[in-house]
N, C-alpha and C positions, 0 to 999 in steps of 0.2 A: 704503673701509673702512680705516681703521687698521693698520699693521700691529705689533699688540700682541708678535707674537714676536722681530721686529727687535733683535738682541744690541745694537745699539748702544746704543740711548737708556743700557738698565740702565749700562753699562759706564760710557759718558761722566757720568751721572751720578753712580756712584760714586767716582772718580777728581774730581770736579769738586768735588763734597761734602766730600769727606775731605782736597784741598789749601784751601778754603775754611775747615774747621775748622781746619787748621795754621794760617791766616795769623791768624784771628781770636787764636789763644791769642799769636802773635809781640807782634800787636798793643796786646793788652793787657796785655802785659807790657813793653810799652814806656811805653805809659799809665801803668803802675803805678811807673815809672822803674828795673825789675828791672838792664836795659843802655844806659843812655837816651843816658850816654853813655860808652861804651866802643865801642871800634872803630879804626882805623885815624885821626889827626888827631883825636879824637874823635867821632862819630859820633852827630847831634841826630839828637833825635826828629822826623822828617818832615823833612830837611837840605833838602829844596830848597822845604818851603814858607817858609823863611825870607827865599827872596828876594823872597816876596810880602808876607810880613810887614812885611819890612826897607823895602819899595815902599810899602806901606800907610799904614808911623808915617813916612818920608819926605816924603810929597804931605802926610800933615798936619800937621807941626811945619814944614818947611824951602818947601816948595810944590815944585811942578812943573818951577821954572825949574832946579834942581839932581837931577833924578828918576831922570838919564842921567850923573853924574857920577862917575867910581868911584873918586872919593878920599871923594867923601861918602857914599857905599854903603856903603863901607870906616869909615868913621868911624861910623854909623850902626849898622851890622852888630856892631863892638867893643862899642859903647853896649848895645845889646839885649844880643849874646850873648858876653859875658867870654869866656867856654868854649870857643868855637868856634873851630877851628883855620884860620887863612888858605890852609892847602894845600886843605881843602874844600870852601873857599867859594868861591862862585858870583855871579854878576850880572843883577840886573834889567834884561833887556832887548825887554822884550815891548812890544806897544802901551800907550800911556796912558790905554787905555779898563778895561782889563784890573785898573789900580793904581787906578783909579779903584772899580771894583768892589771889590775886596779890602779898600779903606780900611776899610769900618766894623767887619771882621775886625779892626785896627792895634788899634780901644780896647777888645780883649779880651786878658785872659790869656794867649799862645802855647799854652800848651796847649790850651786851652777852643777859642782859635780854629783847630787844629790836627782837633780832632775834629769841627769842623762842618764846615772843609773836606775833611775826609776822608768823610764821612757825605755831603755836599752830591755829590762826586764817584762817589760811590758810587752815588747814586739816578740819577744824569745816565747813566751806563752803561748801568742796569735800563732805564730809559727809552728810551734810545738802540734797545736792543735792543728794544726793544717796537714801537717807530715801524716800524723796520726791518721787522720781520718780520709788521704788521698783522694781518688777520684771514684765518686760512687754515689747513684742518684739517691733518692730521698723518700723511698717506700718503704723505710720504716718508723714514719712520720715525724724526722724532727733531719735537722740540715745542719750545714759547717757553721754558719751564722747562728744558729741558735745554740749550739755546741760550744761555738767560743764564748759568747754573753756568757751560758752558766757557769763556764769554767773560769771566766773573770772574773764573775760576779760572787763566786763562791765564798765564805769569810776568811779561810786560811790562805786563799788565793790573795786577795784585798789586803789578809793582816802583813803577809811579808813585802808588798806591795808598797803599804803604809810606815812598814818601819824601817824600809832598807833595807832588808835582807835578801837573802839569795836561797831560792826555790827552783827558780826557772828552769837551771842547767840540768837538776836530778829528771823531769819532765822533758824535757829537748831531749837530751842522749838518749833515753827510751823509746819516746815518736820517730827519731834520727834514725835508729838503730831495727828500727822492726820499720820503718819506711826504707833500708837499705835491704834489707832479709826480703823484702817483700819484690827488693830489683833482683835478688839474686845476688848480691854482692855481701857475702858472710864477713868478709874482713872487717869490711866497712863498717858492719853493723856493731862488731865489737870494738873495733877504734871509737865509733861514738858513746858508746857506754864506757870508755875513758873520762869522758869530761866528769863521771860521777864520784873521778876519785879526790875530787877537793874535800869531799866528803866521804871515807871510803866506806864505813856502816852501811852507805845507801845500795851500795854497789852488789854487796855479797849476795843476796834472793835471787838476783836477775843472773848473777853470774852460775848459783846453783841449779839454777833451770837450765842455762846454756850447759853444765857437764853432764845433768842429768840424761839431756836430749843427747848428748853426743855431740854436741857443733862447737866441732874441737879448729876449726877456722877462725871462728867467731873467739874464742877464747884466748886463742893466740894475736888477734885483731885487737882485743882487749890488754893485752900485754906489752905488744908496740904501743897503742897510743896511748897507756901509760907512762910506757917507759918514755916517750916523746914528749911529754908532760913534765914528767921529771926532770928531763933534761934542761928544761926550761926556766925550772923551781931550782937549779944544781947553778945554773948560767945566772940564776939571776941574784939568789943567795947565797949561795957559794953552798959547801959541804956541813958545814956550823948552822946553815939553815933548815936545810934537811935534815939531819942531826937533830935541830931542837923540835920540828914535828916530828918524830917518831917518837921521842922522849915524851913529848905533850899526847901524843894518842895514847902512847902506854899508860902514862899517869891517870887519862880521863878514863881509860876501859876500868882500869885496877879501881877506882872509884865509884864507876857505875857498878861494877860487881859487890865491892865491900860495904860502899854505904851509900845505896839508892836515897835513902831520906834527907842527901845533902843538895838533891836537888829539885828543882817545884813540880810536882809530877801534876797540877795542873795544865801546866807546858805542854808535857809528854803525851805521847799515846799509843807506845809500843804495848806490847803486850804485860811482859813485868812491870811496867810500871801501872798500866789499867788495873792487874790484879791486886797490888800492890796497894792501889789507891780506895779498892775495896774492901781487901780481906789485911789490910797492916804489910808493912813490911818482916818476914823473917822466914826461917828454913820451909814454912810449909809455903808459903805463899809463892817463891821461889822453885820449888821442885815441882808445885801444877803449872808455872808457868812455861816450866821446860817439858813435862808433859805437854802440855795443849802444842808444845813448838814441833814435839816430835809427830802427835798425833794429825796435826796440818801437813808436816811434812811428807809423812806414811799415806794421806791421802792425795796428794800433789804431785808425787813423783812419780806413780804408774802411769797419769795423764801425760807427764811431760815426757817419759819416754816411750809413751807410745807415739807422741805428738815426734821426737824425732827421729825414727821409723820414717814417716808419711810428713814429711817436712813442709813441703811445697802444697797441703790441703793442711795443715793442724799447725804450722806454725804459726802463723799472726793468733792463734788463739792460746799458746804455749806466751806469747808475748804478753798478752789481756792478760792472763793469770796471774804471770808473775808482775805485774803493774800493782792489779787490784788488790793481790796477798800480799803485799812490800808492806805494808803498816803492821801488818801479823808478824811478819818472819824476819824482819831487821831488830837489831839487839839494842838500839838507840835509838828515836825518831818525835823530834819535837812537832807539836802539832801543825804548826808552818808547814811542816815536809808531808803533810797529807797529802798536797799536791801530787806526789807523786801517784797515786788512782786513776789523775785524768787522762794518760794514754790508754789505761786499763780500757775505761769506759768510752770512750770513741771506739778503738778497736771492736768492742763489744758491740758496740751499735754498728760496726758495719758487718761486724756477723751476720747480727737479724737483717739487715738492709741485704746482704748475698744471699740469703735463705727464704727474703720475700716476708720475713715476721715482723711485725709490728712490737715498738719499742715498750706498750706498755706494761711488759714483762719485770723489765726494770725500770719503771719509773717511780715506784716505790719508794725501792733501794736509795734510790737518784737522789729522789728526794726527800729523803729522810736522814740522808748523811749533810744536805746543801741546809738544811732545817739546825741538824746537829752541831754543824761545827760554829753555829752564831753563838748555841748557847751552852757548848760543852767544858770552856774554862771557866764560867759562870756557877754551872751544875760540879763540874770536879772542886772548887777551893769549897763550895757551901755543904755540898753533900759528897762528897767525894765520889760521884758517880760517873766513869767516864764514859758518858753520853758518848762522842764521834769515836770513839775503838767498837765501840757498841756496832754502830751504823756503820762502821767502817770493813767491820766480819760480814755484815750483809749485805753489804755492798759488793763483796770480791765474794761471796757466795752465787749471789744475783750475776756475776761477769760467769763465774764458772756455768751456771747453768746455760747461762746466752751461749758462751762459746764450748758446751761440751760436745763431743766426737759425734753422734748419734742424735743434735738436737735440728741440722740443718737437712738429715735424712727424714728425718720424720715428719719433717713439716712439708718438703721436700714430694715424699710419699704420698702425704693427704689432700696435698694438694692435686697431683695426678689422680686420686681417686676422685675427685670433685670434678676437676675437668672433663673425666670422662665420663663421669656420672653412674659408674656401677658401683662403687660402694657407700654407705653413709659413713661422716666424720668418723662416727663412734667405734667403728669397725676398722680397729687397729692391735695389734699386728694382723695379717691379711690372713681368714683362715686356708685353710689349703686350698690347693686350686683342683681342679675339674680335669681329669685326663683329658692330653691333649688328644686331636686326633679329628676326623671329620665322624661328625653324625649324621647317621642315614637317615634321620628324620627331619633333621635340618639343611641338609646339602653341605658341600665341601667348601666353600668359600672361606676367605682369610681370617674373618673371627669365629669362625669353628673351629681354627687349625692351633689358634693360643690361649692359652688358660687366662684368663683375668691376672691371676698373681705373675704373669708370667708379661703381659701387657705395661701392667702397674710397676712393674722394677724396670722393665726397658724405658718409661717415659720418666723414671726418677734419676735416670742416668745409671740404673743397676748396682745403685749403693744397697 
């Protein structure tokens, strides 16, 4: 049953509605060109979908073989936007399957194509969260409706939202991908965790769960629909295109490794860079953060292979982990890309929702990350504290615990001891049982003939 009196759903909806009405009026009032551009260096409407635009009218006037070039970005970028200030511009350096898409955006209006990829990302979200969270009633007091408000409503959700960028697809391909795992269809599931390699950093955690667990389908699913991707980025740029992103990813890793402090680690919220933003950038700071990477890892990988063991009972929560730990264990991850948690945490909630628990286990976590991320670029440039890596650890602590091996037996358990009424809550693990057998002072009848403990695991399903 329902639990219609659950404070939360009301609350989170309310608070989710009422920043989704803020963002819509921001929105159209930038539509409307009210501050379109006012701001710091000037400030375009949707500044960072320009470099897909800038990507778009580039592959189709100049070709592919110039896609990676940033004196021609820069030349380009002039051409389209007069206005735009070089202190806030940005570079196309995503895959060429990505510009390849984007192109037929380049022969519209900037604005026109400004609101369809805003609208386009917009549906990919609602979707994302739908896949996630399939078909499963609502006994752990909060619903598909109020799941998506929060996860629209979120600020990192809203900021890439607001500036034109692209979060969506890293969020899709992992809902996509564990709502395929969940049909049974492994290929499928790793074809959709392809679309993650327009950005491929995002990719790596998810894919090390999948060799961890064994789902060597899924990995090879992953391989096709990249290499289908590429094909596309190869068709569409030619070889000179491909070519100049692997030279552009190299450049960027080699830079992220040698001089972290060239870039705004208020942005960021990987792990090195949170510690970084703490303890200074230099060899100590660097070597705990590769500890902490290893020591996360050391504790994540027993779960995931034992999760694929018993695939078809522990996978969707082998899936939640590696969602909610993607901000911990990727080596790059701008605050925008937090999004990627939000399959984490539906999956998580339909754990408690299968196991009959109530969500407010993690509504803490929830809501101390949805808290964190308004005011964590705020708290990182004035104090350098990076508030959402913070809430973002316990947050994917908070999914582990929802979705660990052993949390849907126990609840599972005590709930059959309540039902039947012979033991109390507190009396867990069951102490031993009562030889079985008929007692001659009770008579032979059928709960003479079973132990308690022996009752209590048959109605828990004998986990």
């Amino acid at each position: 049953m329902g639990r219609t009196a659950d404070p939360i759903r009301p609350r989170a909806r309310f608070v989710a509605s009422a920043t989704l009405v803020l963002f819509a009026i921001v929105q159209l009032s930038q539509f409307a060109g009210v501050w379109q551009h006012v701001g710091v260096g000037g400030l375009f409407l949707g500044g960072d979908f320009v470099v897909y635009y800038q990507a778009g009218t580039l592959l189709d006037r100049v070709g592919g073989e110039r896609l990676y070039d940033l004196d021609e970005q820069r030349r380009m970028r002039a051409e389209l936007f007069p206005t735009l200030s070089e202190e806030t511009a940005d570079y196309y350096l995503y895959a060429p399957w990505m510009a390849v898409a984007v192109r037929p955006l380049s022969w519209l209006p900037y604005k026109t194509a400004f609101g369809i990829w805003l609208g386009l990302n917009a549906a990919l979200m609602v979707l994302a969260v739908g896949l996630a969270w399939g078909k499963r009633s609502e006994r752990a007091g909060i619903d598909r409706t109020t799941a998506t408000l929060v996860a629209l409503s979120w600020y990192p959700c809203l900021l890439i939202l607001l500036s034109g960028g692209q979060s969506a697809l890293p969020v899709l391909a992992i809902s996509l991908a564990a709502a395929c795992d969940r049909g049974r269809r492994p290929v499928l599931a790793g074809a959709a965790l392809a679309l993650m390699s327009y950005k491929p950093t995002l990719a790596g955690p998810v894919l090390l769960m999948l060799l961890i667990a064994g789902r060597w389908r899924s990995l090879l699913g992953f391989a096709a629909g990249a290499a289908g991707l590429g094909a596309i980025g190869w068709e569409g740029a030619g070889p000179a295109g491909l070519g100049g992103f692997l030279e552009a990813a190299a450049t960027m890793a080699r830079l992220r490794a040698t001089r972290p402090e060239l870039f705004s680690q208020a942005s960021y919220i990987d792990l090195r860079s949170a510690i970084g933003a703490l303890l200074g950038f230099g060899p100590a700071s660097t070597w705990l953060a590769a500890a902490l990477l290893l020591a996360g890892l050391a504790w994540l990988a027993p779960g995931w292979w034992r999760a694929g063991r018993r695939w078809q009972e522990r996978g969707e929560s082998a899936w939640a982990q590696a969602s909610a730990w993607l901000p911990m264990l990727a080596p790059h991850l701008g605050a925008y890309d937090a999004t990627v948690v939000i399959p984490g945490v539906v999956l998580a909630l339909r754990e408690l929702d299968r196991s009959g628990r109530s969500a407010r286990g993690i509504a803490w976590p929830v809501g101390v990350a949805y808290l964190a991320g308004t005011v964590s670029q705020p708290m990182a440039r004035a104090a350098g504290i990076p508030a959402l890596t913070i809430a973002l650890a316990w947050l994917a602590a908070g999914v582990s615990r929802a979705t660990a091996a052993d949390a849907g037996t126990r609840s599972a358990a005590r709930t059959a001891a309540d039902r039947l009424g012979r033991l109390p809550k507190s009396v867990f693990p069951f102490p031993p049982s009562e030889p079985s057998g008929p007692n001659p002072e009770e008579g032979s009848g059928p709960a003479a003939s079973e132990s308690d403990h022996q009752i209590l695991t048959r109605s828990s399903g004998g986990r």
